[in-house]
C-alpha positions as CSV (number, residue, x, y, z in Angstrom):
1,X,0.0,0.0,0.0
2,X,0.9,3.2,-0.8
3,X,2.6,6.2,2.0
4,X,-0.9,7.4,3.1
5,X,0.8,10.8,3.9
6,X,0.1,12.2,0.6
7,X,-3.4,12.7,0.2
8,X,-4.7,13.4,-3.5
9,X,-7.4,16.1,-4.0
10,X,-10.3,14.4,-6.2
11,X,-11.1,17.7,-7.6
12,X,-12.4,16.4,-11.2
13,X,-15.6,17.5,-12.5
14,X,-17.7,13.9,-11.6
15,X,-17.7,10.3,-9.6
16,X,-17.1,8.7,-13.1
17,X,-14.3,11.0,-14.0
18,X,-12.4,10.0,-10.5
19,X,-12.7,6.5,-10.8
20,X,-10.9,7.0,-13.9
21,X,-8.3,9.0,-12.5
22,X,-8.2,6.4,-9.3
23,X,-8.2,3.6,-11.5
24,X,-5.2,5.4,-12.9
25,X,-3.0,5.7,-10.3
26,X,-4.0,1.9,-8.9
27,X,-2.1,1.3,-5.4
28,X,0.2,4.4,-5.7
29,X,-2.4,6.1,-3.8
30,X,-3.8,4.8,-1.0
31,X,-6.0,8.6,0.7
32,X,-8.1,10.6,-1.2
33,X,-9.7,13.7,-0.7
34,X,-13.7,14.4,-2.0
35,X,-15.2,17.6,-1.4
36,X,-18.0,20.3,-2.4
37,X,-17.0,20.3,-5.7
38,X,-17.6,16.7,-6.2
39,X,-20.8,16.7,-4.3
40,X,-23.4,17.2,-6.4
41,X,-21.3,14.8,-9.0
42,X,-21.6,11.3,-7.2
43,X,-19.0,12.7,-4.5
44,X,-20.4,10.8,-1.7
45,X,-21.2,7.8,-3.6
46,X,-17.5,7.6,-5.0
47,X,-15.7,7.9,-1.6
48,X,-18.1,5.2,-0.3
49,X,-17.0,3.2,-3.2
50,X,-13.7,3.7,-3.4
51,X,-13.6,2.9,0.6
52,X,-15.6,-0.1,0.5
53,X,-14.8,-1.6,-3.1
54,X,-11.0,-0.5,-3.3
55,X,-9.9,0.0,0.1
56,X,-9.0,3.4,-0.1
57,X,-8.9,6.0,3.0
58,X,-11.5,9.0,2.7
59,X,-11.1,12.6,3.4
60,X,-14.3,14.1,3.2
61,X,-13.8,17.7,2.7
62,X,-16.7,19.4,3.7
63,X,-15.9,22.8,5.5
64,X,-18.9,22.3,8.0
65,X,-20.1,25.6,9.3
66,X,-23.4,26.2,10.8
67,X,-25.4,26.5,13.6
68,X,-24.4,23.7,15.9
69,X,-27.6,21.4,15.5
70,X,-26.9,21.3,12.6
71,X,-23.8,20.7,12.0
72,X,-24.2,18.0,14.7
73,X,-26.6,16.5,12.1
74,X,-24.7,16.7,9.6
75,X,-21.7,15.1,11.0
76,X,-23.9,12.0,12.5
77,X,-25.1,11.4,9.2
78,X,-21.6,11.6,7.2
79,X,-20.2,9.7,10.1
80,X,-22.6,6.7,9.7
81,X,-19.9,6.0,6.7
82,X,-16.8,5.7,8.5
83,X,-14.8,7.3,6.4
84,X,-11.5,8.6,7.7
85,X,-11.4,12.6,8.1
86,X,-14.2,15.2,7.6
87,X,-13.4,18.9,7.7
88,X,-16.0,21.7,9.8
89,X,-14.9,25.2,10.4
90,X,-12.8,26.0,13.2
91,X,-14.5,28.0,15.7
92,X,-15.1,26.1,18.7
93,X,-18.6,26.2,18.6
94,X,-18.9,24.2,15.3
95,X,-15.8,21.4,16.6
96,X,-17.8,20.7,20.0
97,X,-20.9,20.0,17.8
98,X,-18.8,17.6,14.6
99,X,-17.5,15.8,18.0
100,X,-20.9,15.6,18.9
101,X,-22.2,14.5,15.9
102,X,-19.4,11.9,15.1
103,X,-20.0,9.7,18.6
104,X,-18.0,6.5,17.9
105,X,-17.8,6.8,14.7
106,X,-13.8,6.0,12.8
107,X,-14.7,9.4,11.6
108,X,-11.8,12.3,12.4
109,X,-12.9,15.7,12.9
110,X,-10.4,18.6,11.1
111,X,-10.8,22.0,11.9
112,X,-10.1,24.3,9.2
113,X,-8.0,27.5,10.3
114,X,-8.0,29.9,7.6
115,X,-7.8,28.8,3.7
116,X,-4.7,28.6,2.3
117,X,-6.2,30.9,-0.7
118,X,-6.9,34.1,1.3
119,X,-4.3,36.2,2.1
120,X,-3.9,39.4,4.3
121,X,-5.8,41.7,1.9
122,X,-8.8,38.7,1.7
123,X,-8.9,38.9,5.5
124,X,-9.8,42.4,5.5
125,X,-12.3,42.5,2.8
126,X,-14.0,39.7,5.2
127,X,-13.9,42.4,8.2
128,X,-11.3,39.7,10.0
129,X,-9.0,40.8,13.5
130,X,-6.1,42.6,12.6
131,X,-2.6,40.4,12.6
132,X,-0.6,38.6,10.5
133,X,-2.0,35.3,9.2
134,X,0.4,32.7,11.0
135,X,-0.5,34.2,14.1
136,X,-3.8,34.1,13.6
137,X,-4.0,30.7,12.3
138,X,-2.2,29.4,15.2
139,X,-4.8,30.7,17.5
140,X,-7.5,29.2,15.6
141,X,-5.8,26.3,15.9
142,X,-5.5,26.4,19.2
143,X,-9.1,26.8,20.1
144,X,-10.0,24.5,17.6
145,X,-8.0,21.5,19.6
146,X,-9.1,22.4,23.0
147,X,-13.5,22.6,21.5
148,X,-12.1,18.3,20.9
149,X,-10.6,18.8,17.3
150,X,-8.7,15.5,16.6
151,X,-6.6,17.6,14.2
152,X,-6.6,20.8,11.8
153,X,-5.8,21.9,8.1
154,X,-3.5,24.7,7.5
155,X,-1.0,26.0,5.4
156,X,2.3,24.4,5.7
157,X,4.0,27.3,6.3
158,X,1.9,27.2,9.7
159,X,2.8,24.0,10.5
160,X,5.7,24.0,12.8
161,X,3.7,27.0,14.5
162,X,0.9,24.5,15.1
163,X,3.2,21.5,16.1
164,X,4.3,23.6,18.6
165,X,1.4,24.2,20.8
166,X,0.7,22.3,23.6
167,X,-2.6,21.9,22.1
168,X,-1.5,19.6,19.3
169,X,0.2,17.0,21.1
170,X,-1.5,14.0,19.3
171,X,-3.1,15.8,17.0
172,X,-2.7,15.8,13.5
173,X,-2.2,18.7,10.6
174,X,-2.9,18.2,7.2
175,X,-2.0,21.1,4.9
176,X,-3.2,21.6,1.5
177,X,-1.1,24.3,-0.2
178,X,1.4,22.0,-1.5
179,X,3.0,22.5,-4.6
180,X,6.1,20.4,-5.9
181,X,8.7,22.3,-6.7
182,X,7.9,24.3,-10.3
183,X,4.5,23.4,-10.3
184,X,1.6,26.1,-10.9
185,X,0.7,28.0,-7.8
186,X,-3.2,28.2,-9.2
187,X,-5.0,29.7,-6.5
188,X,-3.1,29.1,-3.4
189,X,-0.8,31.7,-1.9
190,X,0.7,30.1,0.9
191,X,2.4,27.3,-0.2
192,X,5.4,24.7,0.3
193,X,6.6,21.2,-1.2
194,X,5.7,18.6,0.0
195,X,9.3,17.6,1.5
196,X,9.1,20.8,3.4
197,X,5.5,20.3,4.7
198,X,6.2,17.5,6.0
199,X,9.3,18.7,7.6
200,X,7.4,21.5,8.9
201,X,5.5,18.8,11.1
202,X,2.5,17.9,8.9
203,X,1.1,14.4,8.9
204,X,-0.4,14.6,5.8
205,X,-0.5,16.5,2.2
206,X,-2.7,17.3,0.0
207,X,-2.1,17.8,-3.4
208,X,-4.5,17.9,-6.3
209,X,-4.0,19.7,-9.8
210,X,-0.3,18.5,-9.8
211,X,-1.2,15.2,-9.8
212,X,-5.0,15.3,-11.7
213,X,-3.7,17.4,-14.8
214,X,-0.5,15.6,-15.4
215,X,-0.2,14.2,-18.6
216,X,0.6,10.8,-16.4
217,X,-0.6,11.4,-12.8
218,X,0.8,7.7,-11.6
219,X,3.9,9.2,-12.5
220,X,3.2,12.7,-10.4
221,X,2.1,10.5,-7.3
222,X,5.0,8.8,-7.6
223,X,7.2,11.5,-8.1
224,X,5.8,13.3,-4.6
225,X,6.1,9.8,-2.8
226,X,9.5,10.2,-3.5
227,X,9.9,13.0,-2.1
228,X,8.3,12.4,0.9
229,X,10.7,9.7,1.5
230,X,14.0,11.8,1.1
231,X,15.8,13.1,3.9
232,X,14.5,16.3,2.8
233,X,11.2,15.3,4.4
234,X,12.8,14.4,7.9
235,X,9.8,15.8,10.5
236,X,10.4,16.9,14.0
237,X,7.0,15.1,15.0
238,X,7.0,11.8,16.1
239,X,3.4,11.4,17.4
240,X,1.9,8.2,16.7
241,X,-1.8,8.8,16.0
């Protein structure tokens, strides 16, 4: 099986494109990530399938946000699957109710922080607290772990800020953001490779259009697995989740 640290984005237009592109890069890639814009495609119906036909891991990508009944509702519901990670946003209000909603479920609960598309200027068109982003991210994060978040997404170049906090002993970070080196940024502004997210104490990465538009993305997965194995990719954390 493949190193379940690199997470591929599913971000094609429909469930029969992505079993195309899963069928494409067979047992290089072991974790993939469905979310809204695969919903209304077959999303959910491809993550179950590809969990309970091919043995795959889930991320359901979600970005939960809501009052909290319903996003306790929500959760229960998407939990019932058992897939392995579903994404809510991170204020503490919204965590307490996705722990709520999973139970006992296999289901992980990731607290997103603050997208790794939005930079300074997005922040204050959305009326967001003065400071700079890392700081803020890391004290999203922080409340996020203590409402019960079993981990949270960020940008790697937050990581190691993250991993630092008492609060995230245990706990994982997945950061989307990643890029190998000379690919196209798209629309992400705070990025890294994926040797140095990992580095930076991430558990997981997610990358999508690098592997998705390559004229062979078996070959791309590959090509980041590598990296992730180099000693480039040496990470300070050694928690065991």
């Amino acid at each position: 099986m493949s190193d379940d640290r690199l997470i591929v984005a599913m971000d094609v237009g429909n469930a029969l494109d992505g079993l195309k592109l899963a069928e494409r890069l067979g047992d290089a890639v072991s974790f993939y990530k469905i979310g809204l814009g695969m919903l209304t495609g077959g999303g959910l119906a491809l993550a179950n399938e590809l969990k309970d036909e091919h043995g795959k891991r889930i991320f359901l990508d979600m970005k939960l946000f809501d009052i909290g009944a319903t996003v306790e509702a929500a959760v229960r519901g998407l939990a019932s699957f058992n897939h392995d990670f579903l994404t809510v946003h991170g204020d503490p209000y919204v965590v307490r109710a996705a722990r709520e909603g999973a139970g006992t479920s296999q289901t992980q609960i990731l607290a997103v922080t603050i997208l790794t598309s939005l930079d300074r200027g997005d922040l204050d068109n959305a009326l967001i607290k003065e400071g700079k982003i890392p700081d803020l991210v890391q004290e999203r994060a922080g409340f996020a772990l203590e409402a019960g978040a079993h981990g949270v997404i960020c940008s790697p170049q937050e990581a190691a800020l993250i991993r630092a906090l008492p609060e995230a002993e245990g706990k994982l970070i997945v950061t989307p953001g990643v890029r190998p080196a000379g690919a196209d940024l798209g629309d992400q502004k705070r990025v890294m490779t994926p040797a140095q997210a990992i580095a930076a104490g991430a558990d997981h990465v997610v990358v999508g259009r690098p592997v998705w538009r390559a004229e062979d993305p078996r070959d791309a997965a590959e090509s980041i697995l590598n990296e992730l194995s180099s000693p480039q990719a040496t990470s300070p954390n050694t928690t065991i989740h």
